[in-house]
C-alpha positions in Angstrom: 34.4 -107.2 19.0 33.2 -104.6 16.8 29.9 -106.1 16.0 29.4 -106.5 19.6 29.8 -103.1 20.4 27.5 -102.3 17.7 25.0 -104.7 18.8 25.1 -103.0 22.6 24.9 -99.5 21.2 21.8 -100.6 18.9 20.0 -102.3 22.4 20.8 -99.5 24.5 19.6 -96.7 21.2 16.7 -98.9 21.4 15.9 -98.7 24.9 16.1 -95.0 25.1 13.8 -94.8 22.0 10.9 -96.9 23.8 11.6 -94.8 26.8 10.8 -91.8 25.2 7.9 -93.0 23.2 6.2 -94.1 26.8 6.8 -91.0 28.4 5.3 -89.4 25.5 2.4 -91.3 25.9 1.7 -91.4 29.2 2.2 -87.6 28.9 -1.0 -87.5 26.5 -3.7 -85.0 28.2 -6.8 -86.4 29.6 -9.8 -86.6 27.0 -12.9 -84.8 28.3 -14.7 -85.3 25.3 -18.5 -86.5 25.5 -22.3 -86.1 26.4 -22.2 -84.8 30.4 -25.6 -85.6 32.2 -25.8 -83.9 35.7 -26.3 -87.0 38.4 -28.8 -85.6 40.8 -28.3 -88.2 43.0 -24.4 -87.5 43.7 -24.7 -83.5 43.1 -24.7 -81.8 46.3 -27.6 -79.6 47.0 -29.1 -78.7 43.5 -30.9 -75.9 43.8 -34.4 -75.6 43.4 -36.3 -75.6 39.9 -33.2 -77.5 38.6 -34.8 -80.1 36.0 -31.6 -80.6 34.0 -28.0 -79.8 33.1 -26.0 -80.9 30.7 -22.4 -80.5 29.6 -21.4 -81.0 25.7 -17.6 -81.1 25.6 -15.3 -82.0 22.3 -11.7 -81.3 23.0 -9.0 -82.1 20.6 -5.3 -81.0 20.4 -5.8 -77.3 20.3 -8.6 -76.5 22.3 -11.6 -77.8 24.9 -15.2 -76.5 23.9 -17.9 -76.7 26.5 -21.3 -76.1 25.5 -24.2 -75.8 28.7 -27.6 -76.7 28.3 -29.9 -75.6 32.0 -33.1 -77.0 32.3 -35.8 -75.8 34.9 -36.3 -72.4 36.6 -34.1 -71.8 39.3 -35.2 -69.9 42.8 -32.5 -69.1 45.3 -33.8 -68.5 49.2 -36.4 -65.9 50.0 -34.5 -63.0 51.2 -37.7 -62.5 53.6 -36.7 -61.3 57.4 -36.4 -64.5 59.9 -39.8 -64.9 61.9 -39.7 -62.7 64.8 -37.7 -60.1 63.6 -38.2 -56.5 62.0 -37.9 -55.9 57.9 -34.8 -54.3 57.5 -32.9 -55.8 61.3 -29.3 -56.2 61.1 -30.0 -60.3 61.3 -28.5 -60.5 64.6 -29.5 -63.0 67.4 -31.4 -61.8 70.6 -33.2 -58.5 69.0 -35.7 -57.0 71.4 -39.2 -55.7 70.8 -40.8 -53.6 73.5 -44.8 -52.4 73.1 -46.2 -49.5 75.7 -49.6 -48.5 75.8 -49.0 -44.8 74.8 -52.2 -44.0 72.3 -51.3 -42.7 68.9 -49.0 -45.3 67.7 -45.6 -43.2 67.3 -42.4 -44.7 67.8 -39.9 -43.5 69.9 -35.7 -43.8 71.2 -33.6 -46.2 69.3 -36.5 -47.7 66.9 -38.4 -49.0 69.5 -42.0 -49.0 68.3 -44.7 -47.9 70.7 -48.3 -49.6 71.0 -51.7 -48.5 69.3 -54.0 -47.6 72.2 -53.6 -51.0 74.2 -52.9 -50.5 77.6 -50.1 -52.7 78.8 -46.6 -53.5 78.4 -45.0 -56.9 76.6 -41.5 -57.6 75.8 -40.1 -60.3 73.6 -36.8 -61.6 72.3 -37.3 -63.4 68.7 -35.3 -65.7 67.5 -33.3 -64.0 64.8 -33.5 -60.7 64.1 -34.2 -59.6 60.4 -32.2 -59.1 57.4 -30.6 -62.1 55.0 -29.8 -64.9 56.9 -26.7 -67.3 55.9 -28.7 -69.7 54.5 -30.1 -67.3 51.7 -26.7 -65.9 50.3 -25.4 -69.5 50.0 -28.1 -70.6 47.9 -27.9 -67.1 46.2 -24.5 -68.4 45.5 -25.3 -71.9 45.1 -27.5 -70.5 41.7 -25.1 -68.4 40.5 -23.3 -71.5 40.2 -25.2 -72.9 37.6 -27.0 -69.7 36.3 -24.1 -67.1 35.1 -21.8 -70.0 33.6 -21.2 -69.2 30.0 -23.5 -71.3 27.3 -20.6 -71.8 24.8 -16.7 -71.4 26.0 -13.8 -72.6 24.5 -10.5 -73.2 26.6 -6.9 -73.3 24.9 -4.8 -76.0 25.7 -1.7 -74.6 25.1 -2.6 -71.8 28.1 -3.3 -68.9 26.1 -6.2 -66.8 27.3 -9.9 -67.0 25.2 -13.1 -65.3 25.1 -16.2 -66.2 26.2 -19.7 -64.2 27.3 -20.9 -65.1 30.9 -24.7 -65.4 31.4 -25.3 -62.7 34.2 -27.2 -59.9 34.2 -24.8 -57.8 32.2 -24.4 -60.2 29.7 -20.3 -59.8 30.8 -17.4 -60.8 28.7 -15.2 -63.1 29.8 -11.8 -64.3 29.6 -10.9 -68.2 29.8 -8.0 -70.0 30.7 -6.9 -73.8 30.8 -4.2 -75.3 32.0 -4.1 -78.8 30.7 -4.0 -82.3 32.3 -2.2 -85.0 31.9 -3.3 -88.7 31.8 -5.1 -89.1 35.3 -5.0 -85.0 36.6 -7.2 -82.7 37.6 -7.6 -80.0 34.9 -7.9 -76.5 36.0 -10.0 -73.6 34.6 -10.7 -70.1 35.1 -13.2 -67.2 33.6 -12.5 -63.8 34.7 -15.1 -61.2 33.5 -13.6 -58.1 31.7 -15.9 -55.4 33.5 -15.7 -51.7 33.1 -15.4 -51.7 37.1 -12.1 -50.8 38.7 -13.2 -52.3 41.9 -11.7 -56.4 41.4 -14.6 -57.3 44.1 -17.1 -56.8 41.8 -15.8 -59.0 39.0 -17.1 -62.4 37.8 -14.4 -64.8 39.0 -15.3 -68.7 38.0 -12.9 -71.1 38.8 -13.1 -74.9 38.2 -11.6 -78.0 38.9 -12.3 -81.1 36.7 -11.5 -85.0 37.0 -12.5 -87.8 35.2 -12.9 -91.3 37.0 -10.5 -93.9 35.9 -13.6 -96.2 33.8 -13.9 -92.8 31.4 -17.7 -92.7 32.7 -18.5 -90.4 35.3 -16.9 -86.6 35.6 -16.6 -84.9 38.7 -16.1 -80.9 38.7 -16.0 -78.5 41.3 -16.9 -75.0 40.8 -16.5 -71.6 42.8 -18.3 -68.4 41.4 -17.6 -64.8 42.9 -19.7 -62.3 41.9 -22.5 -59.5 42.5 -24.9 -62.1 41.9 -24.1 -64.6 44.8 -20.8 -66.2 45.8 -20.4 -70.0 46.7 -19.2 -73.9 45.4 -20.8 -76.4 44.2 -19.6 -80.2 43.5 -21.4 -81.3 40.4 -20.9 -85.1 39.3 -22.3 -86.1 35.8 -22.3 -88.9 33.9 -21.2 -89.7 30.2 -24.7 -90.2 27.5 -23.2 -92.9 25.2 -26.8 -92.4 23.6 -30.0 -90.7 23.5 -31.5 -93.8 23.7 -29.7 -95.3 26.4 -29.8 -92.2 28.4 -31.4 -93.0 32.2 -34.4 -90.8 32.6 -34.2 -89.9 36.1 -30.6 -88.5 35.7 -32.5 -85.4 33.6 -35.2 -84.4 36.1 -34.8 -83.7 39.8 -37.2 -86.4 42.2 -39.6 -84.2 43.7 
């Protein structure tokens, strides 16, 4: 009876060992580790002048290094007033323009410019009136994206904070911040620049979101960038270089 007992305690010791060794396992964090190609194709609205980008990420236990490589010259919208509009307008809808024939070309009243010398009245209502439109601070955004994101960062796995330098005009410091994935999550990570400025508006803020698909082969991240610079998202998609050699051309520069 004895042995039996023993037997049953060594099966169920056993069990619980295995269990615990599984759950270990499939507790193991997510391996980001390779050669990142940008995929033009899947990308959403690269911006213009974008030739290439490239992601070089080695990640062990401790730590998850990222270093960027941007290829091209990027160019965010013309800031230019809409056609129809005065330089300067508020970038409102329905802006009026009114022309008198009153020689000597002054202007008059609420900014309502008055004709040179013609005789004759004309009124018209543009389009748009002038300022940015919506379309420019997007892409503003959209380029800040890719522009101010540091060359070299490294994240801590263990969720302690780094440092890193962000690529804006200030040349900012930064601080980073991980907080690790398991087998098949999304992992999650943050730059905050360290700026003189009291004012938390006018900080760099980067946050990211990334996910690996299940064949290892194709990384998807999602970006948002605030800052002085431009403010938007971006969904990037890349896929893993297994080699120079092998690497398809028309992943590195944008179709025309």
């Amino acid at each position: 009876m004895k042995k039996f007992l023993l037997a049953i305690l060594a099966l169920f010791a056993l069990a619980v060992w295995m269990t615990l060794v599984q759950a270990k396992e499939t507790s193991k964090p997510t391996n980001f580790s390779g050669n990142w190609v940008l995929n033009f194709g899947q990308t959403k609205n690269p911006p213009d002048g974008l030739q290439g980008y490239n992601l070089v990420v080695n990640q062990d236990g401790q730590q998850l290094k990222v270093e960027t490589t941007l290829q091209g010259d990027l160019q965010s919208a013309s800031n230019t007033p809409n056609s129809g509009g005065y330089p300067g307008g508020s970038g409102r809808k329905g802006g009026m323009g009114v022309g008198l024939g009153v020689p000597g070309g002054v202007v008059i009243g609420m900014g309502i410019p008055v004709g040179l010398g013609m005789p004759g009245v004309g009124m018209g209502i543009p389009r748009g009136g002038g300022g940015r439109s919506c379309s420019a601070g997007a892409s503003q955004g959209n380029v800040a994206a890719y522009k101010i994101y540091p060359e070299n960062v490294a994240y801590k796995l263990d969720g302690s904070q780094g440092t890193a330098q962000l690529r804006d005009r200030d040349q900012t410091n930064a601080t980073s911040k991980a907080e690790p994935a398991k087998d098949g999550e999304v992992l999650k990570l943050s730059l905050v620049g360290n700026g003189d400025s009291g004012n938390k508006g006018n900080k760099v803020q980067i946050t990211e979101q990334w996910k690996l698909s299940d064949d290892g082969k194709s990384l998807k991240v999602d970006r948002t960038v605030k800052s002085p610079e431009g403010s938007g998202a971006v969904h990037l998609v890349f896929l893993k270089r297994e080699s120079d050699a092998a690497r398809p051309a028309a992943l590195l520069v944008q179709p025309n």
